[in-house]
N, C-alpha and C positions, 0 to 999 in steps of 0.2 A: 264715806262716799267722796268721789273724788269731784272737786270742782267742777261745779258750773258755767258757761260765761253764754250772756244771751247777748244775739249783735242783728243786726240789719241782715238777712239771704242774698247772695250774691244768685246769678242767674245758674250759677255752678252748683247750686246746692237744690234746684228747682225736683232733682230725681228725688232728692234722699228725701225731700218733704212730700212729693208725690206719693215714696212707698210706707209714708209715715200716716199718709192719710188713708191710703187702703189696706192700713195692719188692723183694722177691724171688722167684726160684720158685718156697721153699714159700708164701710167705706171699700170692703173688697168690691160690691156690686155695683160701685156707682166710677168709681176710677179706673182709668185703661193705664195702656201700658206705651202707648204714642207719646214723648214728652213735645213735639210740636206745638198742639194746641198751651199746651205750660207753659210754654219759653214765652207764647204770643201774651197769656195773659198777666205773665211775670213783669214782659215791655210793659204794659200796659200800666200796672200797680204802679212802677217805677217812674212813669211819666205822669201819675198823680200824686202829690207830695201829702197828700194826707190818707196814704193807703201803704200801709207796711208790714210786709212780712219779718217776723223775727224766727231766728233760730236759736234753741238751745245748743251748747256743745259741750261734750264730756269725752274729756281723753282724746281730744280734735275729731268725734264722732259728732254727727248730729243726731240727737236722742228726744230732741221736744222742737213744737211750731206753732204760732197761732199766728195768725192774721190782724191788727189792729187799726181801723180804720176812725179817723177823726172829721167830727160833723158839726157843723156850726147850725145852731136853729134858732129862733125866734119862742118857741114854746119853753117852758119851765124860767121864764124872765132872761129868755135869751141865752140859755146854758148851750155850751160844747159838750160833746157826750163822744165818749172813745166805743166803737163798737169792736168788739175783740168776735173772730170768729176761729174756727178750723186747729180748734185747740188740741192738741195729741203731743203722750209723752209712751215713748218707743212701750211698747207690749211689755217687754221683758224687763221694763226698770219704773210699771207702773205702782202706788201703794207705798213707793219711801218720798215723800214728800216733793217728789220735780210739779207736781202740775202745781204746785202751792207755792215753788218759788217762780213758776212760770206766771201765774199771777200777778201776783208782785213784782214782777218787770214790766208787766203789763199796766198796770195799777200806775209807776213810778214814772212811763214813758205817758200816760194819758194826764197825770197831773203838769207834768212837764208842758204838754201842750196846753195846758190852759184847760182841760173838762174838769167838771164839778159834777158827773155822771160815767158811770160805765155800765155798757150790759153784753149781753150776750143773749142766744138764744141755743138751744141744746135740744138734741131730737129729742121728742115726750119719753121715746121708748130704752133712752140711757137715763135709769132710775138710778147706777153708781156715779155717774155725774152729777145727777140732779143732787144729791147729798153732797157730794165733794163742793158744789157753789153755794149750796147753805151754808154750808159750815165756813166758807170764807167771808159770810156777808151778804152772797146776793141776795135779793126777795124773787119768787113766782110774781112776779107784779101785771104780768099780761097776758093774752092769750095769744100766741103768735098766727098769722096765715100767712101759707105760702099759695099761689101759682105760677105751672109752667105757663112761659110764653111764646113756647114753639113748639 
């Protein structure tokens, strides 16, 4: 397989992760096809320094993305905790190990910053995920809730 290289998304690269997050079937019904609203909240990550999109790239394609946002708190004796979200490795090059080195850049950029904590959370209904974060370490350690607020 050919080389990897994961780096910081330029605003340039906001489509290809767009159509990386609606190459599933949650993600086809929740993602449009307007990259406006993207561009604004790509500004936006970019002007918080502890909010980072990262990209995979293979063959100067982008093929894998997650999100990794760093949190300072007061709980677990004051631990930093990297929250990695919006994790997707391209459809067609899923099962040979990218979301496991996607990890692992994940994992190396959150020690970097100083956590002693990573998590995620991952919809109940991807049961191939939920194994794929076992098997790297994560635990079920909570129950998540969401609400909309508008």
């Amino acid at each position: 397989m050919a080389d990897i290289h994961f780096r910081t998304a330029t605003a340039a690269d906001v489509p290809e992760v767009v159509a990386l997050l609606a190459d599933d079937v949650l993600g086809a019904g929740r993602e449009g096809t307007d990259m406006a609203p993207y561009l604004v909240a790509f500004a936006a990550m970019q002007a918080e320094s502890a909010n980072q999109l990262i990209v995979g790239e293979m063959a100067g394609e982008i093929i894998a993305t997650y999100q990794i946002t760093f949190i300072s708190g007061l709980s677990l004796k004051a631990a930093r905790r990297a929250l990695v979200e919006s994790v997707r490795v391209a459809a067609a090059l899923r099962s040979r190990g990218i979301g496991a080195r996607l990890m692992a850049d994940a994992e190396t950029r959150a020690r970097a910053a100083g956590c002693t904590l990573i998590q995620l959370t991952s919809n109940a209904s991807r049961s191939d995920a939920r194994r794929f974060y076992e098997r790297l370490g994560f635990a079920p350690s909570h129950t998540g809730f969401k609400k909309p607020l508008g």
